[in-house]
C-alpha positions in Angstrom: -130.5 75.6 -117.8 -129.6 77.0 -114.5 -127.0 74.5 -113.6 -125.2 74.9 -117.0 -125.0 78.6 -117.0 -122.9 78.1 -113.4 -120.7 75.1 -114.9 -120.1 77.6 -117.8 -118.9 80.3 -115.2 -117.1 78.1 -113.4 -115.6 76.8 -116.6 -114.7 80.0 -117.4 -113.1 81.2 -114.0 -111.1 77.7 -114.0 -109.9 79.1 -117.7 -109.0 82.4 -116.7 -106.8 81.3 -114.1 -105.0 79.0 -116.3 -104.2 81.8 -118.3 -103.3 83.9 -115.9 -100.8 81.9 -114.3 -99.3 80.3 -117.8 -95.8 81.6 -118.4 -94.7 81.5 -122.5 -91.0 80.2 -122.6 -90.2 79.5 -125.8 -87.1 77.7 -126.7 -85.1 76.7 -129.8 -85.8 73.0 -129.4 -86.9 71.0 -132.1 -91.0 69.1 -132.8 -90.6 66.0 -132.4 -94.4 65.3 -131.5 -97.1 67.4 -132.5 -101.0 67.3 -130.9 -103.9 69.1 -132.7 -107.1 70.3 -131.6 -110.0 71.3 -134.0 -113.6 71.5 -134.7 -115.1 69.3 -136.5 -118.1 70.6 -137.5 -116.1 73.6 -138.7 -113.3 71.6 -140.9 -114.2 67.7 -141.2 -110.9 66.9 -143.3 -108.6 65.1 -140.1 -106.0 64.3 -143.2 -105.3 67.5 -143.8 -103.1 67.1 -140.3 -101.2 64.0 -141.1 -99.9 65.3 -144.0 -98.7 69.0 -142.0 -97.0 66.6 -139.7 -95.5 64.6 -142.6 -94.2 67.7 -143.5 -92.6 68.9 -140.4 -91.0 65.7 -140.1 -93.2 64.6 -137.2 -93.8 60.6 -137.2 -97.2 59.3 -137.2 -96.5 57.8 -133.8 -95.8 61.1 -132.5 -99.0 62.9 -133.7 -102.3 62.6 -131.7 -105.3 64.4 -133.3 -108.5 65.0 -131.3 -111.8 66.8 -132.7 -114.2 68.2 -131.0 -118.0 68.4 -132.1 -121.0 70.4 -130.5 -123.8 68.4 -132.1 -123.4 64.6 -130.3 -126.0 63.1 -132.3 -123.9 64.3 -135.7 -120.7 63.2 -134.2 -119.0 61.0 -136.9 -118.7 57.0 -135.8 -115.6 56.6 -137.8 -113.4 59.4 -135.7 -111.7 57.7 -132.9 -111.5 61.0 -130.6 -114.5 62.8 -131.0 -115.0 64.9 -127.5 -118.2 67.2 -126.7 -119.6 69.3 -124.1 -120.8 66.6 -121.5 -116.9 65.3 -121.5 -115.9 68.8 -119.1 -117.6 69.2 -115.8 -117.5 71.9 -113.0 -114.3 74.1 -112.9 -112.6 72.5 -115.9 -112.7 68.9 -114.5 -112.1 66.3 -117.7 -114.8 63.3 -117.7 -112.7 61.5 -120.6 -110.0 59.4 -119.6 -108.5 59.6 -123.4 -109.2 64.1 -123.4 -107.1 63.6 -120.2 -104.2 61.7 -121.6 -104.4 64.0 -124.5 -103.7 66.9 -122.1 -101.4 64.9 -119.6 -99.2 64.5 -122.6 -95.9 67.0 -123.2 -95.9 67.7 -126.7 -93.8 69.7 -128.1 -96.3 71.5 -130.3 -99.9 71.9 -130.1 -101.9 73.4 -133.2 -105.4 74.7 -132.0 -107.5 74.7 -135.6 -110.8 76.2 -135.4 -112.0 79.6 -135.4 -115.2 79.5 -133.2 -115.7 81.0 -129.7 -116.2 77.6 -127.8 -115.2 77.6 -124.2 -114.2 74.0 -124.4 -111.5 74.1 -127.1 -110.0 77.0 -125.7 -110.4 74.8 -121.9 -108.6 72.2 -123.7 -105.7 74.5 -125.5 -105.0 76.1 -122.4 -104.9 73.2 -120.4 -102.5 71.3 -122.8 -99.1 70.9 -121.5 -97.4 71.8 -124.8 -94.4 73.6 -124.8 -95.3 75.3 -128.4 -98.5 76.3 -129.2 -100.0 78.0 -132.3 -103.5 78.1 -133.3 -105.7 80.2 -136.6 -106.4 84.0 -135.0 -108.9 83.7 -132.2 -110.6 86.3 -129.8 -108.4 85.3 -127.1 -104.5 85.8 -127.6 -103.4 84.3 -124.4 -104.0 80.8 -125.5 -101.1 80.5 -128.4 -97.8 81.4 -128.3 -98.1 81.7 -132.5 -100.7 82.8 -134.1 -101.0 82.5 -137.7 -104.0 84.6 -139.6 -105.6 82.3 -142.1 -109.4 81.0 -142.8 -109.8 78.2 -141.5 -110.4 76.7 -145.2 -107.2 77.9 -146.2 -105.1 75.1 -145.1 -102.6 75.0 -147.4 -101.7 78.3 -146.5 -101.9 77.8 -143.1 -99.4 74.9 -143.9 -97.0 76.8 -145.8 -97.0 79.6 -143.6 -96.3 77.6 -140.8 -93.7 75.7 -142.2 -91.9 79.0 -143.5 -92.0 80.6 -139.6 -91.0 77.2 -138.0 -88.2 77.2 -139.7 -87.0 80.5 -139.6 -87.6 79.7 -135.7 -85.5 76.4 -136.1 -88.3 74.2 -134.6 -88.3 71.6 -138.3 -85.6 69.3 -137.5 -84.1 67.9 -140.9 
């Protein structure tokens, strides 16, 4: 119990600095791959995702979804990349090779979908090398670059509401 109040702190510090020296440059180029982060005990519905991407003309090859869990007992066998607490250790280190390809990789969007407070989702949206990233309102605003407002069962108008700003910011190609 001691132990894991320190990790958290150090967890914390190691996001905080992240944050602090993460610059938002925002360009006019176009998503051609997309990553998403969300919770899965929150929204259990990974579909939902291949069909945004669909719509933003991303190809499935080009879309890497991840879900996190807090419960690892309840974490669902079918779900490829299903990540938990014991996969971060001290000072934001990554334990899970496949977590840290996720955030090796340069995608040129990242949607963060989940609405709790959970040190790890926001460890992994910050430490994503995405040039784009937009996420559902959360306590923390330095962690997107776009923030859209909706609950989190909302999707579709999550969806459209993304759609309608992505392309008003040019990022759909057609």
């Amino acid at each position: 119990m001691f132990l894991k109040r320190f990790k958290e702190k150090s967890n914390k510090k190691y996001l905080n600095s992240i944050l602090r020296e993460r610059s938002t440059n925002v360009d006019d180029s176009k998503i051609v791959s997309l990553g998403v982060i969300f919770c899965i005990d929150e929204i259990d519905d990974f579909e939902i995702f291949r069909t945004l991407a669909t719509s933003i003309h991303v190809r499935p090859n080009k879309l890497k979804i991840i879900a996190y869990t807090e419960n690892i007992k309840e974490a669902p066998y079918f779900w490829d990349t299903c990540f938990h607490a014991k996969d971060f250790g001290w000072n934001g280190k990554i334990k899970n090779i496949e977590l840290q390809s996720f955030l090796d990789t340069k995608f040129d969007a990242l949607i963060s979908y989940y609405k709790n407070d959970i040190l790890e989702l926001k460890l992994l949206t910050a430490a994503s090398k995405a040039k784009f990233k937009i996420g559902t309102f959360q306590t923390d605003e330095r962690l997107n670059d776009f923030i859209i407002k909706t609950p989190l069962k909302a999707f579709k108008t999550f969806k459209t509401e993304l759609i309608k700003y992505l392309t008003i910011l040019n990022k759909i190609k057609k």
